[in-house]
N, C-alpha and C positions, 0 to 999 in steps of 0.2 A: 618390853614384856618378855616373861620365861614361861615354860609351858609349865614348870616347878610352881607354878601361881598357889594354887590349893590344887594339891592331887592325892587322892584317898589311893588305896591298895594296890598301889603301882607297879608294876615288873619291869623292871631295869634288864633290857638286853643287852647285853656289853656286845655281843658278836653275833653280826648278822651280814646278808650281804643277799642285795636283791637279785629276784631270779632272773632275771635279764635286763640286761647296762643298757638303758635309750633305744630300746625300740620303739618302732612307731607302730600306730594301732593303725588296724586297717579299718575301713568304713565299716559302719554297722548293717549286717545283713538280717531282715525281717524274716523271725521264727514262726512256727506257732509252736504253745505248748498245751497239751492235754493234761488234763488231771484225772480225767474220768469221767469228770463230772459236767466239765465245759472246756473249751478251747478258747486261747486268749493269745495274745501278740506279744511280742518281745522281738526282740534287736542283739546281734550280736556280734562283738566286737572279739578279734583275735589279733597278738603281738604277729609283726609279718616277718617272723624269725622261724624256722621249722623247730619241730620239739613238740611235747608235752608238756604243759605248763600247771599251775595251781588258777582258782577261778573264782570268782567273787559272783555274787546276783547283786545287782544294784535296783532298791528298790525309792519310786519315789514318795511324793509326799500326798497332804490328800490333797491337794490340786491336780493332782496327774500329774501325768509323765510332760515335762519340760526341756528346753535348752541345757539348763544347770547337769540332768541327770545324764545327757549326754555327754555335753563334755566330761562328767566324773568317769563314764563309761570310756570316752576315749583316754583319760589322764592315767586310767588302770590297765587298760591292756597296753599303753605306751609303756608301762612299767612292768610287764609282764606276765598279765593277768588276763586269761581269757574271759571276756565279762559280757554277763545277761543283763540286758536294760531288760525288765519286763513293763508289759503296760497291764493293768490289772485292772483298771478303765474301761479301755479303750476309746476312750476321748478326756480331753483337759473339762474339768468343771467349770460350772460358768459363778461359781461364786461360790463363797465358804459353805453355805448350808445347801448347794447341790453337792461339792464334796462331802459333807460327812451322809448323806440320804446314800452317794456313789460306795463308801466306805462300808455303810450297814449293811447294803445288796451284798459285801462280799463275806462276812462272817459267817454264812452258813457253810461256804468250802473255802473259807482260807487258808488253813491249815494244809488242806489237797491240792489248793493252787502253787502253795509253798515247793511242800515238797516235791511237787512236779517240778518246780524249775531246777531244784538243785538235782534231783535225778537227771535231768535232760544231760544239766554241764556234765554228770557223771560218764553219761554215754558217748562222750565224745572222746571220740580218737584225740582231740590235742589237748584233753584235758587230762592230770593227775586225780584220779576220781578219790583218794582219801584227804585232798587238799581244797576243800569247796568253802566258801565263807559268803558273809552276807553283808551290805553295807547299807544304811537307810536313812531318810531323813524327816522330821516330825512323825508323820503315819510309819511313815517305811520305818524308821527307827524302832517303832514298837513291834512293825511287821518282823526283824530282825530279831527280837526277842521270843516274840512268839514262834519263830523257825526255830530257834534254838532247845527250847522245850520240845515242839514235835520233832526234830530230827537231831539225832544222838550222834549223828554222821556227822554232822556241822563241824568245820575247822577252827572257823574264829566268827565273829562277830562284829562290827561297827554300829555304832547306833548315836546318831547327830538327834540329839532332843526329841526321842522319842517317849512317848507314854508307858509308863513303867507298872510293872508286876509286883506284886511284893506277896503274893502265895508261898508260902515257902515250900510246899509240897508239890508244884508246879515245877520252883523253880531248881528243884532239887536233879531234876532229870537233863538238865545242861550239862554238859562236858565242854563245848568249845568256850576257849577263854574268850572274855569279852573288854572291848573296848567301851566308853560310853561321852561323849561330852554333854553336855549341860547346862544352861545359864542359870546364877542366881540371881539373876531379875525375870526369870520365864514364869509368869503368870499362869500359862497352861500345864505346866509339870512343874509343881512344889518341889522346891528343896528337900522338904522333910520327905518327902515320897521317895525320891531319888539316893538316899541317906539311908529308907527302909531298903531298897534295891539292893544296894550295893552290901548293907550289915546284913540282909537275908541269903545272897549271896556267900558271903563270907562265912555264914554259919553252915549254909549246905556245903564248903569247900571246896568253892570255885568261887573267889574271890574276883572281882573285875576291874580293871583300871579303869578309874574313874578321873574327871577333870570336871571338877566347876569354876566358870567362868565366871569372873568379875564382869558386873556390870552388863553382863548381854542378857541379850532377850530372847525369843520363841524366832527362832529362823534368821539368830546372826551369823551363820556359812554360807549363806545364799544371797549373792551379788542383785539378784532382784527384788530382792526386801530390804529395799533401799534406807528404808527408817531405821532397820536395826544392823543393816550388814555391817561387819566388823574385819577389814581383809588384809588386815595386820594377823591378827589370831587367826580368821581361818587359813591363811597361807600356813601360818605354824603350824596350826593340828593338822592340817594336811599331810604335811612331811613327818609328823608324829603315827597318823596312821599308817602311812608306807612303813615306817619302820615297825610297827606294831603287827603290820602283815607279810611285813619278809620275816619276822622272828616266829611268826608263826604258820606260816604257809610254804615259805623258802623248801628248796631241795633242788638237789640234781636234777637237769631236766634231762628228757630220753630222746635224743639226735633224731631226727628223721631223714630221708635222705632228699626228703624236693620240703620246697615253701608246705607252710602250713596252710590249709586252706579253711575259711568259716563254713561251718558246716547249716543246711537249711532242711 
């Protein structure tokens, strides 16, 4: 398999180079973060290299926060990405329809829980606060989109089969470029939805790379969705996104002169 499979508005980076060669991430140190409105938990992970780095929020899906989103959080600051697991929960659902009851609770300050995490990363000494992105998967994938609309700040975007927008006045107020994957066997986000996304996109001119997947389904990146995990492909996009976020997140980082430390 090529990632070339069906890819709609793609950006070809010929020249990139990640912001830090194999580092390793340190443990995740437990945040909290305010919005104003409530206070919530998150984890946070730093490359154990000194410097200033660019920073990703990893949000996850409506299960809650899992194994899966921590290892993504350790596999990104390994790569040189200061990253916020948040838990937006604060506990794992006990089945699909206590997640989506968990999910409704948060629509009235999701937007304020949002962009409180990406301001947090902002305020961090080992962070480059113009270099902030978001990565997410099913829920969090939409969560990802919805960041993108209210903060204009936003660097870049990832979004693993998330539920999609197609307001075109909404989504006209995105700047950061977006990433997206997609199955066309996902039952829960239509192709034709996904198709409006991306052409509504396009017409407000901020086009997004897009990738749909032959053959997958609703949560083929996730090793514990054993029925439809696909770990051929997701190892690919994996290494499709790092390079999707060192072309866009990438830069000099600013030497420090002792270890970087996780800030709490």
């Amino acid at each position: 398999m090529r990632l070339g499979f069906i890819s709609l508005f793609t950006v070809i980076c010929l020249f990139m180079t990640a912001p830090v060669a194999n580092a390793e991430a340190s443990a995740g140190k437990a945040v909290k973060i305010s919005s104003g409105i409530r206070q919530y938990s998150a984890f946070l992970f730093e490359p154990n290299t000194p410097g200033s780095f660019p920073a990703m929020i990893e949000i996850h899906g409506i299960d809650g926060l899992k194994e899966y989103d921590t290892e993504v959080s350790r596999k990104l600051a390994a790569a040189g990405y200061v990253t916020l697991e948040v838990d937006l929960y604060g506990r794992s659902a006990r089945d699909f329809q206590d997640g989506l009851h968990l999910r409704d609770a948060l629509r009235p300050h999701l937007n304020e829980d949002l962009l409180a995490a990406a301001n947090y990363l902002r305020s961090l000494k080992t962070v480059l606060p113009n270099r902030v992105g978001a990565i997410g998967w099913c829920m969090g994938g939409g969560f990802v989109l919805q960041l993108a609309i209210a903060d204009p700040l936003l660097a870049a975007g990832v979004i693993y089969y998330g539920p999609v927008i197609v307001d075109e006045e909404q989504l006209r107020s995105i700047h950061a470029p977006l990433l997206g994957y997609f199955g066309q066997e996902d039952r829960s986000i239509p192709v034709p939805a996904v198709r409006m996304l991306a052409n509504s996109l396009k017409d407000a001119g901020n086009p997004m790379e897009l990738h749909l997947i032959p053959e997958a389904r609703h949560g083929f990146a996730e090793p514990d969705k054993t029925a439809v995990y696909m770990p051929d492909v997701s190892a690919e996009l994996w290494e499709n996104t790092l390079r999707f976020l060192n072309a866009k997140l990438s830069g000099e980082r600013r030497e420090t002169g002792s270890r970087a430390k996780s800030q709490q």
